[in-house]
N, C-alpha and C positions, 0 to 999 in steps of 0.2 A: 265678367271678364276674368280669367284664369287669371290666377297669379305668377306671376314672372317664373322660368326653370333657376335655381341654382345652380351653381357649379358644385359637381363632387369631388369632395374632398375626402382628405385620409392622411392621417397623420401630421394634419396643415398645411398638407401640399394638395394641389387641385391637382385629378386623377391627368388633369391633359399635358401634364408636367409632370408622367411619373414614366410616361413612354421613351426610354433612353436609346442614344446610340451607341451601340456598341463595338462599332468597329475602330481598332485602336487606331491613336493619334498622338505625335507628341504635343497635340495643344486641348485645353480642358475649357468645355462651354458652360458658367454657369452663370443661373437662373433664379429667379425668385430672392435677388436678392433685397434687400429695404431701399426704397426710393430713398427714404426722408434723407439718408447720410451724405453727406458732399462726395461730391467725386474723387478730388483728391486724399481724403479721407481713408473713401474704399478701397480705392486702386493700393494706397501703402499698404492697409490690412491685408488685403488680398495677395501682395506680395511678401510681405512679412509671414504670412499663415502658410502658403502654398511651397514657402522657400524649405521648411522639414523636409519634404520629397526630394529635393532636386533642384539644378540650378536653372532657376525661373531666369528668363533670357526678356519677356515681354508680360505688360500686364495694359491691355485695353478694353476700355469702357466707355457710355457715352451717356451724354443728359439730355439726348432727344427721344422726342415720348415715345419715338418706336423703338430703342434701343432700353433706354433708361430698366435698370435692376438685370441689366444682363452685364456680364463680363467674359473676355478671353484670357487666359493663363498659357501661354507656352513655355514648353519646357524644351531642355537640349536634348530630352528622349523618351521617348514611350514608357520605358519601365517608370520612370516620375511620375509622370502623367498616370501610369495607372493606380500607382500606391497613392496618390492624393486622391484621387476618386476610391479607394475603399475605404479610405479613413476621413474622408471627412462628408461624402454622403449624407444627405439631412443635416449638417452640422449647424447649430442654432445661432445665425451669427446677426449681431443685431436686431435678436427677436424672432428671427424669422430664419425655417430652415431653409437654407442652402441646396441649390439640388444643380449637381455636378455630372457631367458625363464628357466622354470624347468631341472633337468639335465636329462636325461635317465636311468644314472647307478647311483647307490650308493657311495659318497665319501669314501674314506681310515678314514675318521676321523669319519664317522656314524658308520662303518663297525666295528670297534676298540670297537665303543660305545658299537655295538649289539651283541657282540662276534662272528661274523663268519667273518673277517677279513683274514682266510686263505681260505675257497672258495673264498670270493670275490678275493684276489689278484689274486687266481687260473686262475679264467674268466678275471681279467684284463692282464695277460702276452698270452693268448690263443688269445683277440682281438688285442693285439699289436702285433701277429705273423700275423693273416690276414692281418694287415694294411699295410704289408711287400712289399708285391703284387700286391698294388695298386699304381698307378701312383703320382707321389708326387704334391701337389697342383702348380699351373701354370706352368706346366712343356712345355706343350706347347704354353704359351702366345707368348714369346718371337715371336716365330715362326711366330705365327699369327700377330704378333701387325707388326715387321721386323723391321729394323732399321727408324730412323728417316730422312726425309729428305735434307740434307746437308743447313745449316747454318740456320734449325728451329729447336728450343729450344724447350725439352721437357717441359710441364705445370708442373710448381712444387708441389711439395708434399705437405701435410696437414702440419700446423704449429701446433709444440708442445707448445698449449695454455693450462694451465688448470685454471677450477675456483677457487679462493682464498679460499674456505671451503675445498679446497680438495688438498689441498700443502701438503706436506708431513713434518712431524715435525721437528720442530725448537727453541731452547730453546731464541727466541724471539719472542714476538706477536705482530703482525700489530693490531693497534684500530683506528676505522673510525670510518663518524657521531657522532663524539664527539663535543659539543655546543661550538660555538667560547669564550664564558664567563669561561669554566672547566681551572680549574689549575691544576699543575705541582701537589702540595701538594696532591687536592684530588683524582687526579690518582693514587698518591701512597700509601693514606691511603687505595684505595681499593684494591690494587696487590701486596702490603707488608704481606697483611693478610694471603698470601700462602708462603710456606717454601721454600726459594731460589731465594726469590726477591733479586736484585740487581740495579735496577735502570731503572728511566722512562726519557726518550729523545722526547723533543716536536722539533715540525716545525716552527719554528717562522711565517717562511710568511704561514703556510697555520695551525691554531689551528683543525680543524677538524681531526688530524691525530697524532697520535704518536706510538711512539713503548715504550715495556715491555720487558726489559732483566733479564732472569734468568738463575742460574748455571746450569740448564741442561735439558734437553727435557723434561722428564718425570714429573719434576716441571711446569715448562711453561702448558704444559696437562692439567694440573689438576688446574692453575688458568684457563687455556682458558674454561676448563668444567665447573667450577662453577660459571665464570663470565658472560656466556653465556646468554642472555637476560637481562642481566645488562641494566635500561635505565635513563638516566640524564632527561629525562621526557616526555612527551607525542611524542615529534617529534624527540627526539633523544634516540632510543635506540642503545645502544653501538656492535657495529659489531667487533668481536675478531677471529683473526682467526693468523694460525703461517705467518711469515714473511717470504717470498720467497728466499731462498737461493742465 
């Protein structure tokens, strides 16, 4: 019996996922992203990371196995849309690269915008009836891969790492690269300045680092955005970002 074909791969994206569409769109399809992470989870990363380009209007995902590790991004314009697809292309987000392009069909939220939102639904319940009839994705792996060898260990899964600009909001802020010389006081004369400061917490053994607590996310926001490029002077500018749950 031949052994089963693999999937080709390159660069840890499988070749049948490197075929992009390229006809512009203001909404971004992407792909391959990590099951294991919850949904609402993703969908805030994905709005939090995607929001650099442009103001992200919609962010939808789903946890059924034919959807699941896919997502839609719309933006209020194309040019967004295309500066988030050159820059974050392959980007390794929870392990696993990211593979982003144009969407094909029109979002619920353009469709809304443009007033033909009931055709469009029309076409989208008509492709979710073909999709009915189609084979559910890895339906046959299982089959193919077959059980593992008795007392060898499957390779484990991707680690749910993400990068600190892209933590999901927390009405406290982590501050890095802060000068071993900065005080207590002038952290606070600069994070007092937003409504709902509450209090600043240094590291004695390590001053490069402290955190910013305030009554509530949406406060924290809006020091983290306007303190943003904040810098104590040429070799320290100040890195802000929410504090990891």
């Amino acid at each position: 019996m031949p052994p089963p074909v693999q999937a080709a791969i390159a660069g840890g994206i499988p070749l049948s996922k490197q075929t992009l569409n390229t006809t512009p769109s203001p909404t971004i399809y992407a792909s391959n992203l990590n099951e294991k992470v919850k949904l609402p989870v993703m969908k805030n990363t994905l709005k939090n990371m995607f929001s650099q380009f442009g103001e992200v209007l919609d962010v939808v995902a789903y946890s059924n196995i034919r959807m699941r590790g896919q997502a839609f991004i719309a933006f209020g314009d194309e040019e967004s849309a295309s500066k988030a697809i050159k820059e974050l292309q392959h980007f390794s987000l929870y392990g696993k690269p990211m593979v982003v392009q144009y969407a094909r069909t029109k979002s619920d939220v353009h469709a809304k915008r443009d007033g033909d939102f009931d055709d469009h639904y029309a076409e989208r319940l008509k492709r979710k009836e073909a999709r009915k009839s189609l084979p559910l994705p890895g339906a046959n792996k299982q089959a193919l891969k077959g059980p593992a060898p008795a007392g060898v260990p499957r390779p484990p899964g991707p680690t749910q790492h993400i990068p600190d600009e892209f933590l999901p909001p927390n009405n406290i802020l982590f501050l890095q690269n802060l000068p071993e010389t900065v005080t207590q006081e002038q952290i606070q004369d600069l994070f007092k300045a937003y409504p709902g400061f509450k209090e600043v917490r240094m590291i004695p053994t390590k001053k490069s680092i402290a955190f910013v607590e305030y009554e509530s996310e949406m406060q924290s926001g809006a020091a983290k955005s306007g303190l943003a490029g904040y810098s104590f002077g040429p070799d320290h500018p100040m890195r802000v970002t929410f504090a990891r749950k």
